[in-house]
PyMOL CGO cylinders between C-alpha atoms (Angstrom):
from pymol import cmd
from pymol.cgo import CYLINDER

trace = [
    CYLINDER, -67.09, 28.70, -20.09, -63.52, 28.15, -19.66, 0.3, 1, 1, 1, 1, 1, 1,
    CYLINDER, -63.52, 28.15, -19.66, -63.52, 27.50, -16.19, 0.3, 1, 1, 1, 1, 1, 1,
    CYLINDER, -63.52, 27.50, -16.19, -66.07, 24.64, -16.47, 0.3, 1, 1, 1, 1, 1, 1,
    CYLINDER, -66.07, 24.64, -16.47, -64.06, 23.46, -19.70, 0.3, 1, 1, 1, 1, 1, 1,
    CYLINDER, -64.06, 23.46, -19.70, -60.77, 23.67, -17.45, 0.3, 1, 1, 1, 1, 1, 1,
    CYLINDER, -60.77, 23.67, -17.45, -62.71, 22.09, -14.50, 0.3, 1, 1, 1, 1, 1, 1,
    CYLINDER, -62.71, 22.09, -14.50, -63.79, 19.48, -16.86, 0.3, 1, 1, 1, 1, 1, 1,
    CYLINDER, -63.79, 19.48, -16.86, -60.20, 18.34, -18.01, 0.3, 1, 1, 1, 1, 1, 1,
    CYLINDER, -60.20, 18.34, -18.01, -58.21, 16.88, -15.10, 0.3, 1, 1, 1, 1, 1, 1,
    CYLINDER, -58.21, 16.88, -15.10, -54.81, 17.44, -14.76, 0.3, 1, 1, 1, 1, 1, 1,
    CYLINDER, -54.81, 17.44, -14.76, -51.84, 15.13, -15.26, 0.3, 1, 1, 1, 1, 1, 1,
    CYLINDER, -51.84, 15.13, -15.26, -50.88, 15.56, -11.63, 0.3, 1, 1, 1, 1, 1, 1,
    CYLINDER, -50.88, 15.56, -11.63, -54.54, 14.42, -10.50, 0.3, 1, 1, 1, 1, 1, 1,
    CYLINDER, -54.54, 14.42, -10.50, -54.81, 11.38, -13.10, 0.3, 1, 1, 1, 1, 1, 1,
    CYLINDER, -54.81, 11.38, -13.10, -51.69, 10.27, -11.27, 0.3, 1, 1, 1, 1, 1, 1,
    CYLINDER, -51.69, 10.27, -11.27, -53.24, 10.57, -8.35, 0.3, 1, 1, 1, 1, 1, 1,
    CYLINDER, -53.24, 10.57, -8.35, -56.45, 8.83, -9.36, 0.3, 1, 1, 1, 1, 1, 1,
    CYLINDER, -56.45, 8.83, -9.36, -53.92, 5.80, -10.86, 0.3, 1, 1, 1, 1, 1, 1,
    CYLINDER, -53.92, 5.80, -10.86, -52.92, 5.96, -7.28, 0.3, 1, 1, 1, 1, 1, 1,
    CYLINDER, -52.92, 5.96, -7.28, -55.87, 5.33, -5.76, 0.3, 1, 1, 1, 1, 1, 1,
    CYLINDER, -55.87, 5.33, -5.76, -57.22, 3.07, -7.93, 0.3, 1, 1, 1, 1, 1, 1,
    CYLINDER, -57.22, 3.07, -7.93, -54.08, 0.72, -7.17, 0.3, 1, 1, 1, 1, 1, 1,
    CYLINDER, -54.08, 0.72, -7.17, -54.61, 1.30, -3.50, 0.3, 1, 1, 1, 1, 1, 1,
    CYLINDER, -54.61, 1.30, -3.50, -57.68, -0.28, -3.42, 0.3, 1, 1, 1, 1, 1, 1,
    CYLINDER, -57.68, -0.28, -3.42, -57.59, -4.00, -4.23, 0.3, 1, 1, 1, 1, 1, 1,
    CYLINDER, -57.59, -4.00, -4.23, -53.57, -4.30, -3.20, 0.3, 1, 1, 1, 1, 1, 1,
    CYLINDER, -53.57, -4.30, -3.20, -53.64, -2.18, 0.40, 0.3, 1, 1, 1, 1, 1, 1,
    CYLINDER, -53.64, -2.18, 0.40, -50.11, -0.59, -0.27, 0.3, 1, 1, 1, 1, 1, 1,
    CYLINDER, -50.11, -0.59, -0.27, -50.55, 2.91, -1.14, 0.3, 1, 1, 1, 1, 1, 1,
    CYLINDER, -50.55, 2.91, -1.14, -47.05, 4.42, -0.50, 0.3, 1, 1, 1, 1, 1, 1,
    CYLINDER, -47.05, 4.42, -0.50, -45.33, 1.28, -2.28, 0.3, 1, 1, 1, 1, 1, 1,
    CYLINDER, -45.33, 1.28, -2.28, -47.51, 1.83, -5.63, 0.3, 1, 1, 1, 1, 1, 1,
    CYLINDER, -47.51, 1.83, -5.63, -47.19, 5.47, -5.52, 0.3, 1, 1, 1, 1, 1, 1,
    CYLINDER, -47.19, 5.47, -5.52, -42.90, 5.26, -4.74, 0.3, 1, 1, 1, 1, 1, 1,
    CYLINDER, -42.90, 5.26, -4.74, -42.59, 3.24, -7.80, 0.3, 1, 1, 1, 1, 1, 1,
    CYLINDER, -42.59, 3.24, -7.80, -44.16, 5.42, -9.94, 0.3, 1, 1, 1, 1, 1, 1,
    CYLINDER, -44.16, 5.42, -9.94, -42.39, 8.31, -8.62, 0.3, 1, 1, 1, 1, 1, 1,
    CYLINDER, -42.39, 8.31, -8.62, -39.24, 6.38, -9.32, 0.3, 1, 1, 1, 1, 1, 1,
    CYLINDER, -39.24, 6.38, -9.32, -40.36, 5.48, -12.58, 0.3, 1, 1, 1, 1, 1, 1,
    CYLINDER, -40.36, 5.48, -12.58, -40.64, 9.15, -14.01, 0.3, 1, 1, 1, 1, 1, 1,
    CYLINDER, -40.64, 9.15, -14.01, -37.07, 9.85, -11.81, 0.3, 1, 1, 1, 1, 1, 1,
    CYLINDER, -37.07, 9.85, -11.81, -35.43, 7.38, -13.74, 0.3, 1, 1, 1, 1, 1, 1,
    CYLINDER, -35.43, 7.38, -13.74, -37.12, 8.59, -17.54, 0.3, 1, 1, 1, 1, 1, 1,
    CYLINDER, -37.12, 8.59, -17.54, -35.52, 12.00, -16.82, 0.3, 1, 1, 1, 1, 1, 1,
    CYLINDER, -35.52, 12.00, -16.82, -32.78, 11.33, -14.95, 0.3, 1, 1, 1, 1, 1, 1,
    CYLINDER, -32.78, 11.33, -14.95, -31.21, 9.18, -18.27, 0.3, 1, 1, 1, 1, 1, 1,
    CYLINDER, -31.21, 9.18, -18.27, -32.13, 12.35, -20.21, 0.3, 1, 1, 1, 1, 1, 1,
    CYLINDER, -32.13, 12.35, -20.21, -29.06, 14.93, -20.14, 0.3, 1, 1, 1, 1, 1, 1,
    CYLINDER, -29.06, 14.93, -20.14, -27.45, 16.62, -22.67, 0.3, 1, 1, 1, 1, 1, 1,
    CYLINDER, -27.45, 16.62, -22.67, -24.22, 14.06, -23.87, 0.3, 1, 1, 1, 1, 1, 1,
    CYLINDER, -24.22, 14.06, -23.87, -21.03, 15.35, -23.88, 0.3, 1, 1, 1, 1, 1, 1,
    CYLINDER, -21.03, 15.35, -23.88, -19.08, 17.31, -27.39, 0.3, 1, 1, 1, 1, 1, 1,
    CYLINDER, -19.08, 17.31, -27.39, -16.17, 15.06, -27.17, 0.3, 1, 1, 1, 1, 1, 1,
    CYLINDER, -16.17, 15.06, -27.17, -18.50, 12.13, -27.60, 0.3, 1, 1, 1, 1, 1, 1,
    CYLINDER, -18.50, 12.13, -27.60, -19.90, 13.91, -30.97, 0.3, 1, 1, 1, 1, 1, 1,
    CYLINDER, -19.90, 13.91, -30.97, -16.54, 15.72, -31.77, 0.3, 1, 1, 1, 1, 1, 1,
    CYLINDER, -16.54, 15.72, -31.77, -16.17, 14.57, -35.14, 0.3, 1, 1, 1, 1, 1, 1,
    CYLINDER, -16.17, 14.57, -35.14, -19.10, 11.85, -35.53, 0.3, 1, 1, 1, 1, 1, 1,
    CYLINDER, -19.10, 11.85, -35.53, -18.94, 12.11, -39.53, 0.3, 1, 1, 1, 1, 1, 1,
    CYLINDER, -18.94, 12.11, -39.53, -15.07, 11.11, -39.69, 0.3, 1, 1, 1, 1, 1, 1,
    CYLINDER, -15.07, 11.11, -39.69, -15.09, 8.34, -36.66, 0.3, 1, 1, 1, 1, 1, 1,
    CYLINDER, -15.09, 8.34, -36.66, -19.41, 6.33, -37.10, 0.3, 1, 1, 1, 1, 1, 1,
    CYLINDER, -19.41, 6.33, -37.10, -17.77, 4.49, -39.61, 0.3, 1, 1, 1, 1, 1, 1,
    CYLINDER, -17.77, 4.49, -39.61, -14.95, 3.04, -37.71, 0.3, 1, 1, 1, 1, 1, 1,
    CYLINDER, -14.95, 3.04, -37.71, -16.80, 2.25, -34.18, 0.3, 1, 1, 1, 1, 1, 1,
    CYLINDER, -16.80, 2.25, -34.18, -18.14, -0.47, -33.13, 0.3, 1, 1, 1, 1, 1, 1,
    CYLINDER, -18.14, -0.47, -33.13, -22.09, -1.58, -33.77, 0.3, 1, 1, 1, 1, 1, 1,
    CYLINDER, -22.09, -1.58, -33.77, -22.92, -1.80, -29.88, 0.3, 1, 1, 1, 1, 1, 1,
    CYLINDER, -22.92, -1.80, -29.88, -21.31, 1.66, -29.60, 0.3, 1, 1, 1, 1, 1, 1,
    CYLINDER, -21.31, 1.66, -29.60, -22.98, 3.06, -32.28, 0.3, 1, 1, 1, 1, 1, 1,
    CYLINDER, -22.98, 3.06, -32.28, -26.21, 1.67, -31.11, 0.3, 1, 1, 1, 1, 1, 1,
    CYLINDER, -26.21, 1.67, -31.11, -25.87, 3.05, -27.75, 0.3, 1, 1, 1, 1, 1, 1,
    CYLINDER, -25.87, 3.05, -27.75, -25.02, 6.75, -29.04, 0.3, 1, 1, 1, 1, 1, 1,
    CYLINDER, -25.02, 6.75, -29.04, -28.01, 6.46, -31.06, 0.3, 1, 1, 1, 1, 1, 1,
    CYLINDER, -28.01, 6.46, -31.06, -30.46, 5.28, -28.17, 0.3, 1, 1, 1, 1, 1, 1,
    CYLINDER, -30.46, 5.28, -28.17, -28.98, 8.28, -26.36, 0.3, 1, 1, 1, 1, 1, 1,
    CYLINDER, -28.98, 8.28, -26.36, -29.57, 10.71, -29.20, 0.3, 1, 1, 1, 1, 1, 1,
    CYLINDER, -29.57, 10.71, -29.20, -32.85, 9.38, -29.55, 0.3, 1, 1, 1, 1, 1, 1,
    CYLINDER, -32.85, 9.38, -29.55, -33.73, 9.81, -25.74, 0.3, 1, 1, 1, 1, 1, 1,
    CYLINDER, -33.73, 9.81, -25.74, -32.74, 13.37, -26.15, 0.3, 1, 1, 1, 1, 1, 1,
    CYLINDER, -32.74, 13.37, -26.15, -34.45, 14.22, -29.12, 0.3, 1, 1, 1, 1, 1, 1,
    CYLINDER, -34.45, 14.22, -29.12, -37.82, 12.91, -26.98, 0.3, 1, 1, 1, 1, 1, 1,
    CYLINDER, -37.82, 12.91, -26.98, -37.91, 16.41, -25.14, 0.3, 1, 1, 1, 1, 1, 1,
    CYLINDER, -37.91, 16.41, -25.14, -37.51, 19.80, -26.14, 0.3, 1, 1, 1, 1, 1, 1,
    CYLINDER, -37.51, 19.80, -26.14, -35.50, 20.60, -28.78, 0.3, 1, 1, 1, 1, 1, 1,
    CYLINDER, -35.50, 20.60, -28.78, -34.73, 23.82, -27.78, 0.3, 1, 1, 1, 1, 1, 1,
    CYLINDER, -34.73, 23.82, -27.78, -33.12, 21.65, -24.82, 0.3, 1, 1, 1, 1, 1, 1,
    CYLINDER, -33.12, 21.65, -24.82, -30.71, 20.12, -26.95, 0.3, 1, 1, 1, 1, 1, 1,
    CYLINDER, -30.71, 20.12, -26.95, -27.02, 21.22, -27.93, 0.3, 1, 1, 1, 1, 1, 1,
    CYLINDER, -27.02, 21.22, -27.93, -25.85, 22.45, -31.42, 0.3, 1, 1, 1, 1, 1, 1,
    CYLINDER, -25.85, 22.45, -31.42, -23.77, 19.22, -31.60, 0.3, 1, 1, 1, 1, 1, 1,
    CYLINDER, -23.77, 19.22, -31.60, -26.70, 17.07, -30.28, 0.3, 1, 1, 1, 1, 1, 1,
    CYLINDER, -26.70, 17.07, -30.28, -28.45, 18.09, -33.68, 0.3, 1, 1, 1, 1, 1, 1,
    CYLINDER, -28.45, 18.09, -33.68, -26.23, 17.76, -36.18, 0.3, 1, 1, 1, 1, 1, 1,
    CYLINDER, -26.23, 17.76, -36.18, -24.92, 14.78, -34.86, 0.3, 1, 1, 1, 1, 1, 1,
    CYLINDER, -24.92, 14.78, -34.86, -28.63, 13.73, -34.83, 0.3, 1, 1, 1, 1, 1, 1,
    CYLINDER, -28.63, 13.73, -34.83, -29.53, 14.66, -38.25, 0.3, 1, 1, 1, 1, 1, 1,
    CYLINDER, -29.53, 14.66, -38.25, -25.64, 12.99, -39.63, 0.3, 1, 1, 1, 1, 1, 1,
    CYLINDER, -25.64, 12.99, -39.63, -26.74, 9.96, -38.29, 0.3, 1, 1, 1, 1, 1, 1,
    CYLINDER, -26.74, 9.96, -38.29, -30.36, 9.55, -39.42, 0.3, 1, 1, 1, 1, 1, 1,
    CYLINDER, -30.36, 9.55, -39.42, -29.44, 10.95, -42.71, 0.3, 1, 1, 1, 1, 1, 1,
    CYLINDER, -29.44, 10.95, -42.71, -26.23, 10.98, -43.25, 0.3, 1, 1, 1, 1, 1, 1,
    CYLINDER, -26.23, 10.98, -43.25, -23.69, 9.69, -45.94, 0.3, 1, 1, 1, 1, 1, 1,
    CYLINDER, -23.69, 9.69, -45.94, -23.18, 6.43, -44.45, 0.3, 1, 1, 1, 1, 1, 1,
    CYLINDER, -23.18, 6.43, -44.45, -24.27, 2.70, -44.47, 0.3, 1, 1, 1, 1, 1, 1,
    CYLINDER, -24.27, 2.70, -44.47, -26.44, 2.29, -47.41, 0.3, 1, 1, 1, 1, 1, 1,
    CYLINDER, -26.44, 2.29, -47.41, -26.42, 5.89, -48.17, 0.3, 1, 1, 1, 1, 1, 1,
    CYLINDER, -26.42, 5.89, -48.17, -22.52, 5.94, -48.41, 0.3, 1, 1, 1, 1, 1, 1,
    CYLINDER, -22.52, 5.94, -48.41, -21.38, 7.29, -51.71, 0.3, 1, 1, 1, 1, 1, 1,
    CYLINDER, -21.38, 7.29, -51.71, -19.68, 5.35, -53.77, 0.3, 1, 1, 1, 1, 1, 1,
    CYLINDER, -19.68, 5.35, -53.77, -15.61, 4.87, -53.85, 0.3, 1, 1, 1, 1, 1, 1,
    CYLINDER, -15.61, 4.87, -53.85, -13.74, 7.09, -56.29, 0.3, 1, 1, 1, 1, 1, 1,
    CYLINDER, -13.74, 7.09, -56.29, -12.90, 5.43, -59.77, 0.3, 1, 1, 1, 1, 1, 1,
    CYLINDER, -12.90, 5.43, -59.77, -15.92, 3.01, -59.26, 0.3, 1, 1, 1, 1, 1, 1,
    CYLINDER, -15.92, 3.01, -59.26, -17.34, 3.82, -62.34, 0.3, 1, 1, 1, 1, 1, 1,
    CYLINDER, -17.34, 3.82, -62.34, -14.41, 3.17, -64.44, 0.3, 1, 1, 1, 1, 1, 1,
    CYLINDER, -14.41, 3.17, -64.44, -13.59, 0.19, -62.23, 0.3, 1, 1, 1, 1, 1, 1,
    CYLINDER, -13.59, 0.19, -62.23, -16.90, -1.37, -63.73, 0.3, 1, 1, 1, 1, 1, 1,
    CYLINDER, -16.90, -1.37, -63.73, -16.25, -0.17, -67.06, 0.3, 1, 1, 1, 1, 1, 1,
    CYLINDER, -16.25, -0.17, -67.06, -13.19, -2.12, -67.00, 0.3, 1, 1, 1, 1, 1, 1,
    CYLINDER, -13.19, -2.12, -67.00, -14.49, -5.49, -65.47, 0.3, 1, 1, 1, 1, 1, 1,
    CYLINDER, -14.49, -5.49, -65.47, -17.59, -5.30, -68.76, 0.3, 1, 1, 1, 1, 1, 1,
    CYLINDER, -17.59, -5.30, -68.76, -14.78, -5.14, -71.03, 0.3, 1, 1, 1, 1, 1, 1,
    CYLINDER, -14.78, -5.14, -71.03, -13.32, -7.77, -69.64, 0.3, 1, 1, 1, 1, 1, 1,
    CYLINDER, -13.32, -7.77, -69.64, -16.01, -10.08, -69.83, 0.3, 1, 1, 1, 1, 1, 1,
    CYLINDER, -16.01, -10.08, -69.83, -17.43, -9.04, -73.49, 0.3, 1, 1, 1, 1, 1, 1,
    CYLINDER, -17.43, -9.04, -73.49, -13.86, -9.87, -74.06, 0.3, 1, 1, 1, 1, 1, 1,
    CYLINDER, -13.86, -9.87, -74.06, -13.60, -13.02, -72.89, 0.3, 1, 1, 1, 1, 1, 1,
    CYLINDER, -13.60, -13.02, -72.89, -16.89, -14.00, -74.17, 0.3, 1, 1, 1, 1, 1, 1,
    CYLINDER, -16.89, -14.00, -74.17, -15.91, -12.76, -77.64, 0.3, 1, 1, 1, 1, 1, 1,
    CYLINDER, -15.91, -12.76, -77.64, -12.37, -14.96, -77.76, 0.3, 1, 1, 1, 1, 1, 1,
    CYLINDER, -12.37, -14.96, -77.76, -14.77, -17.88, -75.74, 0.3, 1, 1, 1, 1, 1, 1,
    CYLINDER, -14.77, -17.88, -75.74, -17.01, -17.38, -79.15, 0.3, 1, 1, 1, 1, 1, 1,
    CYLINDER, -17.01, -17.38, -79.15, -14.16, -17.27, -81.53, 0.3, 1, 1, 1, 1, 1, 1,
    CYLINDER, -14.16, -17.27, -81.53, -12.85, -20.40, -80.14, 0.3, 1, 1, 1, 1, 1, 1,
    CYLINDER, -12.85, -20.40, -80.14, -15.86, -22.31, -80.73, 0.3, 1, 1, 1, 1, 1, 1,
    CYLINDER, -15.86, -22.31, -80.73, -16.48, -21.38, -83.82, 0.3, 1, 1, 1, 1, 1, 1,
    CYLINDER, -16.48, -21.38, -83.82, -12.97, -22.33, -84.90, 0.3, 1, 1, 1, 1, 1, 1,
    CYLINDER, -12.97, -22.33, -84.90, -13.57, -25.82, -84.21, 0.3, 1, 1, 1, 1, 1, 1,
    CYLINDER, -13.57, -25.82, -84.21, -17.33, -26.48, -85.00, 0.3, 1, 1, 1, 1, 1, 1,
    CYLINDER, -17.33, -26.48, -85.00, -18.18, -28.67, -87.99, 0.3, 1, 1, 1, 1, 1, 1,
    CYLINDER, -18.18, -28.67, -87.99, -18.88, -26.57, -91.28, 0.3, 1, 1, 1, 1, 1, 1,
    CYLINDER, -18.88, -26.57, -91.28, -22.39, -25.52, -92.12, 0.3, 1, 1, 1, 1, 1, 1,
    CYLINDER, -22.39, -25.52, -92.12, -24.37, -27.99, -93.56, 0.3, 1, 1, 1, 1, 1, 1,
    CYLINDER, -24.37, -27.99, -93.56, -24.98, -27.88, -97.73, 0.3, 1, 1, 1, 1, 1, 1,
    CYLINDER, -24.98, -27.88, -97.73, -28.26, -26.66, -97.63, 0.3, 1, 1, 1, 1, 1, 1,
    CYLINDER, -28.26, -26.66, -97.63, -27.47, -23.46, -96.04, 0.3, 1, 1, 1, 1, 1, 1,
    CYLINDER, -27.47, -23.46, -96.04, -26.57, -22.06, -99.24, 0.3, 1, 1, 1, 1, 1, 1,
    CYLINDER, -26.57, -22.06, -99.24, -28.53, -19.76, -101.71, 0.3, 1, 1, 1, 1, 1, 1,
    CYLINDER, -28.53, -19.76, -101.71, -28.19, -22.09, -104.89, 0.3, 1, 1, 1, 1, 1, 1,
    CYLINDER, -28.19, -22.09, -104.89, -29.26, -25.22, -102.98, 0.3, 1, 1, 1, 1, 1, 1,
    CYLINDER, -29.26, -25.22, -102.98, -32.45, -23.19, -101.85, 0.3, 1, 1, 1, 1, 1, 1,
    CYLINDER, -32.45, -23.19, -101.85, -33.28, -22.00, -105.13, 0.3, 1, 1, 1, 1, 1, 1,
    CYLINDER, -33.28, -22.00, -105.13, -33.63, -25.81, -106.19, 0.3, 1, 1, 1, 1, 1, 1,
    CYLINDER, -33.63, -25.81, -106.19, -35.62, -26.24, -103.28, 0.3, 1, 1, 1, 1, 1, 1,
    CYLINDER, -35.62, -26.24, -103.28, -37.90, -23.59, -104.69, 0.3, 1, 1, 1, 1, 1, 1,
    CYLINDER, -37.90, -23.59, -104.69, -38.11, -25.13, -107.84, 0.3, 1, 1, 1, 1, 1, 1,
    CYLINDER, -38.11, -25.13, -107.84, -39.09, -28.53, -106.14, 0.3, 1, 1, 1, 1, 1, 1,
    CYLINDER, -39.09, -28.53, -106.14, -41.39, -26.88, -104.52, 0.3, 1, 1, 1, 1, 1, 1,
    CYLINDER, -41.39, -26.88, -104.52, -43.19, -25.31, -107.73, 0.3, 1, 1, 1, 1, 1, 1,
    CYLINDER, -43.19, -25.31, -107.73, -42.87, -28.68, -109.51, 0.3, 1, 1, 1, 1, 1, 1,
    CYLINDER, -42.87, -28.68, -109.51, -45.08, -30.19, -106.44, 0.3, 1, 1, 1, 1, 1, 1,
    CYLINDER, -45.08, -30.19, -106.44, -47.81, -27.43, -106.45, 0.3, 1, 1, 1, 1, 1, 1,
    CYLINDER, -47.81, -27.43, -106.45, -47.10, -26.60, -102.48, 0.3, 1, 1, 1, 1, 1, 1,
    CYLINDER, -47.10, -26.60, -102.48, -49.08, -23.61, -101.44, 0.3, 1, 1, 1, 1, 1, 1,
    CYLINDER, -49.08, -23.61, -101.44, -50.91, -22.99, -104.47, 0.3, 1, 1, 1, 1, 1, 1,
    CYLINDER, -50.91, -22.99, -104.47, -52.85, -19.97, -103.29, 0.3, 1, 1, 1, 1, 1, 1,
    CYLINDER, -52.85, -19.97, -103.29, -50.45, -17.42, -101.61, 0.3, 1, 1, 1, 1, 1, 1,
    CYLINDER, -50.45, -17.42, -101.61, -46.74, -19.86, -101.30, 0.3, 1, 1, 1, 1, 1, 1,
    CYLINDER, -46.74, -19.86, -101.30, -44.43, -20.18, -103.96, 0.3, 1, 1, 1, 1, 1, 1,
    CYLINDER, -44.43, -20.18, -103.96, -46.35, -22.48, -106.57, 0.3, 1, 1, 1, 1, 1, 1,
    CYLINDER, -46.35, -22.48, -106.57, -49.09, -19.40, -106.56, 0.3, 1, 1, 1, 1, 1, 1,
    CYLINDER, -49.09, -19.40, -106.56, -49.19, -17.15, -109.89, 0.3, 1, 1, 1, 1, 1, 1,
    CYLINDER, -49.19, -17.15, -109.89, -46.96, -13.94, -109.40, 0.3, 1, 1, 1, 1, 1, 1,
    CYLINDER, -46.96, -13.94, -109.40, -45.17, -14.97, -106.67, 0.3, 1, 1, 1, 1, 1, 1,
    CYLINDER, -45.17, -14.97, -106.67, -42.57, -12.52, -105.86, 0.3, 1, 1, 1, 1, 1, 1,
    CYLINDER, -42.57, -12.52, -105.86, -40.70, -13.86, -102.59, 0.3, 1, 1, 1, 1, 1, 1,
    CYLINDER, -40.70, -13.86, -102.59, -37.23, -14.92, -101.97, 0.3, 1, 1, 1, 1, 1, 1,
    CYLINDER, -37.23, -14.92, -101.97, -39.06, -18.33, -101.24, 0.3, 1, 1, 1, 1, 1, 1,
    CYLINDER, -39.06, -18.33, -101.24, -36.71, -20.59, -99.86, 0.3, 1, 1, 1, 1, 1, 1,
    CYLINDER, -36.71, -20.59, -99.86, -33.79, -18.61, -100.33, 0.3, 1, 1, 1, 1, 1, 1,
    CYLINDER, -33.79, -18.61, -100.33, -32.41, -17.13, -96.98, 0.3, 1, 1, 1, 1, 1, 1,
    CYLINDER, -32.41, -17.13, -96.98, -28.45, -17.87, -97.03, 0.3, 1, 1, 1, 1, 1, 1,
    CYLINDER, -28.45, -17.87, -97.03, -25.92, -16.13, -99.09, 0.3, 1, 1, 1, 1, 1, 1,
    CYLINDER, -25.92, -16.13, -99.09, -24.54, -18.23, -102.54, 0.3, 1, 1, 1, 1, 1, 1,
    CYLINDER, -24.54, -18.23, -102.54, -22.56, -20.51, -101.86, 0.3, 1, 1, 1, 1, 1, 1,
    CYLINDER, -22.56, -20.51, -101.86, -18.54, -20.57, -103.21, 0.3, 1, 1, 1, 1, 1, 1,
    CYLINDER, -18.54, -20.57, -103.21, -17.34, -23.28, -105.75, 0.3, 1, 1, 1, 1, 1, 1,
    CYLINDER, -17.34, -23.28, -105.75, -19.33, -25.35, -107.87, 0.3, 1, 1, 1, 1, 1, 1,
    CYLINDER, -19.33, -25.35, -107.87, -23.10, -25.51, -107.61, 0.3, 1, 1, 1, 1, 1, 1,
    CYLINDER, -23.10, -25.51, -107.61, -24.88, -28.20, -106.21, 0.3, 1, 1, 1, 1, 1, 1,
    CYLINDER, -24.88, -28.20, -106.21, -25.95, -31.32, -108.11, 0.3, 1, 1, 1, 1, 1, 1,
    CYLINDER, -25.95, -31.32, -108.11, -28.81, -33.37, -108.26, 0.3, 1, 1, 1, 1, 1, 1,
    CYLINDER, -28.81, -33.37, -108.26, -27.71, -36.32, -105.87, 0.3, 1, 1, 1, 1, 1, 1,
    CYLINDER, -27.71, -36.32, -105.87, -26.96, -33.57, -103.61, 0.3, 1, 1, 1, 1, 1, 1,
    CYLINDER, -26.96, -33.57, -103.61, -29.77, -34.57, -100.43, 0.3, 1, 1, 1, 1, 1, 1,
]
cmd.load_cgo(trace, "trace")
């Protein structure tokens, strides 16, 4: 059963070949097709060798400070040489694999010491500012109006009983209980009059 099965399965070697023959056929130039796919899988592993320590001496203290096309190009290089074995590649191949694809760095970069209290600091500042900004303005804004006072609302409730408003659950009803109108604290000095508007 096996030997049909492996029968059955064609190698990589003999797909090649087939790939081979089926370019032969409508372009007539079987060596040309079949040298440029040999070249083809020279060149994938010939870019694949191991790269050398001093290039990843010391990747954590020095990916920071190089350049992006540099950077870029170690990567591409790491990443070709993760593509094959792994038991292929160097101790310093990995962890200067795994430092780059997870490292500390780039988004992941922890933050500056004293950051925390730096933004403490800057809040502070603001509420600060906001609360002399709000002192300021209400230094020089008009007084509040004479209705905003508790004895000027209580004659507005008794207005309010002498017109019968809201007879069945307002102020004019029987039992009320509510402040009514009343919402400010009494006012200081003498109590409003009538020709008060």
């Amino acid at each position: 059963m096996l030997r049909s099965f492996s029968r059955a399965a064609p190698s990589s070697a003999s797909l090649r070949v087939h790939s081979c023959r089926l370019q032969i056929q409508p372009t007539q130039l079987p060596i040309a097709t079949c040298l440029l796919e040999g070249q083809r899988e020279q060149r994938r592993h010939a870019g694949i060798h191991a790269i050398s320590n001093p290039t990843l001496a010391g990747i954590e203290k020095r990916w920071e400070g190089m350049p992006p096309q540099e950077q870029a190009d170690l990567w591409m290089a790491l990443r070709d040489r993760m593509k094959t074995d792994w038991h292929e590649m160097t101790l310093q191949e990995k962890k200067a694999a795994y430092w780059i694809a997870f490292g500390p760095h780039g988004p992941r970069a922890l933050p500056p010491p004293g950051e925390g209290k730096q933004v403490f600091w800057y809040t502070m500042l603001g509420v600060g500012i906001s609360a002399v900004i709000f002192v300021i303005i209400r230094q020089f804004a008009r007084p509040p109006p004479k209705t905003m006072n508790a004895q000027y609302q209580a004659m507005s409730n008794e207005y309010l009983k002498s017109q019968k408003t809201e007879a069945i659950t307002g102020v004019s009803s029987e039992g009320y209980q509510g402040p009514g109108m009343i919402q400010s604290k009494p006012r200081r000095g003498p109590p409003p009059s009538e020709d008060d508007e």
